[in-house]
C-alpha positions, 0 to 999 in steps of 0.5 A: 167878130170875136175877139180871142178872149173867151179862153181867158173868160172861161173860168169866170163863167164857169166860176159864175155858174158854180156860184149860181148852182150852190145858191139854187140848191141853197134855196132848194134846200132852204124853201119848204111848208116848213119855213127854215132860216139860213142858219138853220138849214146850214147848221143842220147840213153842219151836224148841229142845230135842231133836231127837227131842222135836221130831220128835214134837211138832211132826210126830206130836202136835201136828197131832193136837191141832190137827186 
């Protein structure tokens, strides 16, 4: 029914899988009352950027995500 195969396809799902998690808490992070653009959000998870946009990210967003 299967092929021997699914060893060798393991590390591109998983990889797939990584990918779609990072992406999913990107847009956790990134999506809020307060709009927040890309940059802003991975400028702020960076140290700089607005102080506002900072504040949101690193203080209100981002321990949701993690959490």
């Amino acid at each position: 029914m299967f092929s021997g195969s699914g060893a060798a396809r393991t590390p591109v799902v998983l990889g797939a899988l990584a990918v779609a998690c990072l992406l999913a808490m990107l847009a956790a992070v990134r999506f809020g009352s307060t709009p927040l653009s890309t940059s802003e959000v991975l400028e702020a998870l960076r140290g700089s950027g607005d102080l506002g946009a900072r504040a949101i990210v690193v203080d209100l967003r981002l321990p949701r995500v993690v959490q």
